[in-house]
N, C-alpha and C positions, 0 to 999 in steps of 0.2 A: 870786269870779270874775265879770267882768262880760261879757255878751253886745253883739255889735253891733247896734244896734238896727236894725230893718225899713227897709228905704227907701219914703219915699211915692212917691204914683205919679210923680210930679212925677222926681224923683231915678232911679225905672225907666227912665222914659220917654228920656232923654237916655241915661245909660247903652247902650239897646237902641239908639239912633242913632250911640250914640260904636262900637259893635259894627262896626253894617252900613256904617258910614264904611269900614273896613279890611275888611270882607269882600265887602260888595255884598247877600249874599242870607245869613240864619239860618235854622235851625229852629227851631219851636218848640221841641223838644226841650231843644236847646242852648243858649236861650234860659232855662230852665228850670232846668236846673243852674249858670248862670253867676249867676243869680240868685239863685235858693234859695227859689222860690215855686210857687204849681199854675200847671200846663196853665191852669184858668180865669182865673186873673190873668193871666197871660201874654196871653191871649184877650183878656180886655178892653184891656191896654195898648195892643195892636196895632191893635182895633178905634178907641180914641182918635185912634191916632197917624193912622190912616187916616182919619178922619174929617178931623183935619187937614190934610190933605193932603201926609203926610211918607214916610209907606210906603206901600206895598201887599202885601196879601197872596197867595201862593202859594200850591200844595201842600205841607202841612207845613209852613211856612214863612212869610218875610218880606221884603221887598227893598224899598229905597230908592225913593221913586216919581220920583228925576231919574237912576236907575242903569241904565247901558245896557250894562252886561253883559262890562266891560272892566275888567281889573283895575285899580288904585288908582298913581296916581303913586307911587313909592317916596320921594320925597321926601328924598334923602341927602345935599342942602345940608346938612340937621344933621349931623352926627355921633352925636347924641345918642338915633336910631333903632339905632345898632347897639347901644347901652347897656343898653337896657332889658332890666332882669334877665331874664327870660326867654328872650328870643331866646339872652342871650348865655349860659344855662346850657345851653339847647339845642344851642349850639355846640360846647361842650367837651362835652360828653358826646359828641358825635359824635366829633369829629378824636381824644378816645381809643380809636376805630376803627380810624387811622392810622398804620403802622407803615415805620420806616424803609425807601428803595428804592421804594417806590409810585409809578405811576402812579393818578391819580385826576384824577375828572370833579366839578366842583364846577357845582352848575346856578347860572343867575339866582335872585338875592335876598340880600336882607339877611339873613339867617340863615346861606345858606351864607359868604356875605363875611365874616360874624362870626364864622367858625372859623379865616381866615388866621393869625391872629395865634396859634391855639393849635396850629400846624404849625412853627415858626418852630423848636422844638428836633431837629425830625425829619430826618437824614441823607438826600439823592439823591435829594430828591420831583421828581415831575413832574407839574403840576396843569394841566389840560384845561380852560377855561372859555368859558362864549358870555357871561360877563358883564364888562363895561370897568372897572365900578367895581372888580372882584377884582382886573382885570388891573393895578389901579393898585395897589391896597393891596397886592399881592406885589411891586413896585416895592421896595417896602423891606425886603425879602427875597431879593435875586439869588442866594443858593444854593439857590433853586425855583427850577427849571425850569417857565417856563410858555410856554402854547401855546394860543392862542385860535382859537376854530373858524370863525370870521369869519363870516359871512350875511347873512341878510336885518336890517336894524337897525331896533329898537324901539328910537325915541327917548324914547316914556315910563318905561322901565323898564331903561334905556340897557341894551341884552343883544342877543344877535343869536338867531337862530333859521331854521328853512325847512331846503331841502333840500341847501345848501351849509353849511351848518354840520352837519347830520347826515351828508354824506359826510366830513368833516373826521373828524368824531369817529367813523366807521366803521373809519378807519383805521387807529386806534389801540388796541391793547390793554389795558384798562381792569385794574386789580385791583379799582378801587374805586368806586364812581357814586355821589353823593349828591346827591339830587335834590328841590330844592323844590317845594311847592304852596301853593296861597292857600284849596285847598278839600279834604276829605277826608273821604269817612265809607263806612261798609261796603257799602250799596245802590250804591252811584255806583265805589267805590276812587277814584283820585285823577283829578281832572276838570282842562281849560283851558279857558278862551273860545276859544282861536286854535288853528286848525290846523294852523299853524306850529313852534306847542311842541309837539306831540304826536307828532311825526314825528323830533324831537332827540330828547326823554326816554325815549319805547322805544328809540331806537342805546341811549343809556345802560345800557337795564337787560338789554341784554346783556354787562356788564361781569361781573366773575366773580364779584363781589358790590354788590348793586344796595340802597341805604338813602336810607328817605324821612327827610327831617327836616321837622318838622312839627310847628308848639306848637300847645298844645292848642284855643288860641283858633278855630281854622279848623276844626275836624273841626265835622261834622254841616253841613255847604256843600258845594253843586257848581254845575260849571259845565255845556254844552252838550256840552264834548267829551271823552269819555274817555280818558284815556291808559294807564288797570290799573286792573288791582284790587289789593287789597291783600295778599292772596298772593302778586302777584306779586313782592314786595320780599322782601328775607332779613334785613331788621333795619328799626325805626320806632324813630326818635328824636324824641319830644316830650317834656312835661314832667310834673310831679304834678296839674297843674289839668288832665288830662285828665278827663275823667267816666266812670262807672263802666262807659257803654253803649260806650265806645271802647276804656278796657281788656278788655274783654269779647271785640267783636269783633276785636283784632289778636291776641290769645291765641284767639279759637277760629277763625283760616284759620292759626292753626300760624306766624305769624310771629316773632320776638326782639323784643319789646319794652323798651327803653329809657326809662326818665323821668328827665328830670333836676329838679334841686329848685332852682327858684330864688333866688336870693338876694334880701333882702329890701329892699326899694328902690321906689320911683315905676315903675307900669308904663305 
């Protein structure tokens, strides 16, 4: 049986950039178990990179030193973002949440977008979204009902948000809420940059049941604005690269934890 060998620093180094490209800010922590090295390695990596002039360091943490604190272009000219095994075992594992007759609130992102496709057997859905790209992808599904919340529009993340899309979605009766983030860990529960999302995803999580989908790549991140904590949700849907401090803490505030096992494929 042969072992995968160690990466040098060189091969860390990029790695912890290919991270903070898609999240903006790590922990060390997290940084930690993605790796599979000490807290002190990890220590010097960042000190290099920073000497560099590539990160900067935080509390706990690390963050881009050209990152201003906004989430990441979704970037879904590919198609080849909704693919990546992960998100998309995170997907199904969720919509087998989904049972015929639902109403449900699908938030902005690729992740929730990458469950469209696993709804497509389900009888008299009616799906709630603030995001355009889902609004397209159920295009090819006309027996969803769908119903976009309209608002204020993020053309980088093409999705709307604010107080007119949270009266939208007030209005309706939710069975089901399944609510993305880009950050997640137990100190914080689930964070946004904008104050905009944070005033949609609580209408959400008064749904009758309210589920974060969230691979595990994002936990131990946040942002400025809090939107819950993690109790507040009744089911986490991430995947097995969770780490052992995030299954931890979603089993001890009493939530249902979900992992799904990705398939084996380019992530």
């Amino acid at each position: 049986m042969t072992s995968t060998p160690p990466l040098i620093p060189e091969q860390r180094h990029q790695e912890i950039l290919r991270l903070l490209r898609s999240t903006g800010v790590l922990s060390n922590r997290h940084i930690v178990d993605v790796l599979g090295v000490s807290h002190m390695t990890v220590r010097r990596d960042i000190a290099a990179l920073e000497e560099a002039g590539q990160v900067v360091s935080v509390q706990g943490g690390v963050r881009l030193a050209d990152w201003k604190g906004t989430e990441p272009p979704r970037e879904r000219r590919s198609r080849a973002v909704l693919e990546l095994p992960r998100k998309r075992a995170v997907a199904e594992r969720a919509a087998e949440l989904v049972d015929d007759e639902m109403t449900l609130f699908l938030d902005a992102g690729t992740t929730c977008e990458a469950m469209v496709p696993f709804l497509s057997t389900r009888r008299g859905l009616t799906v709630v979204t603030n995001d355009f790209f889902i609004v397209t992808a159920l295009l090819e599904y006309p027996e969803i009902e769908t119903i976009h919340t309209g608002g204020l529009v993020d053309t980088s993340s093409g999705s709307s948000s604010g107080s007119i899309a949270a009266a939208t979605l007030g209005e309706i009766s939710l069975d089901s809420a399944f609510l993305s983030t880009g950050t997640w860990d137990l100190s914080h529960g689930v964070t946004t940059p904008a104050t905009d999302k944070v005033v949609l995803k609580r209408v959400a999580l008064e749904a009758t049941r309210s589920v974060l989908v969230a691979d595990s790549t994002k936990f131990g991140t946040y942002e400025r604005f809090k939107v819950a904590p993690l109790d507040a949700f009744d089911v986490i849907v991430s995947d097995t690269g969770l780490p052992t401090e995030g299954r931890e803490a979603v089993e001890g505030v009493g939530v249902d934890l979900l992992l799904a096992t990705p398939a084996e494929g380019p992530e």
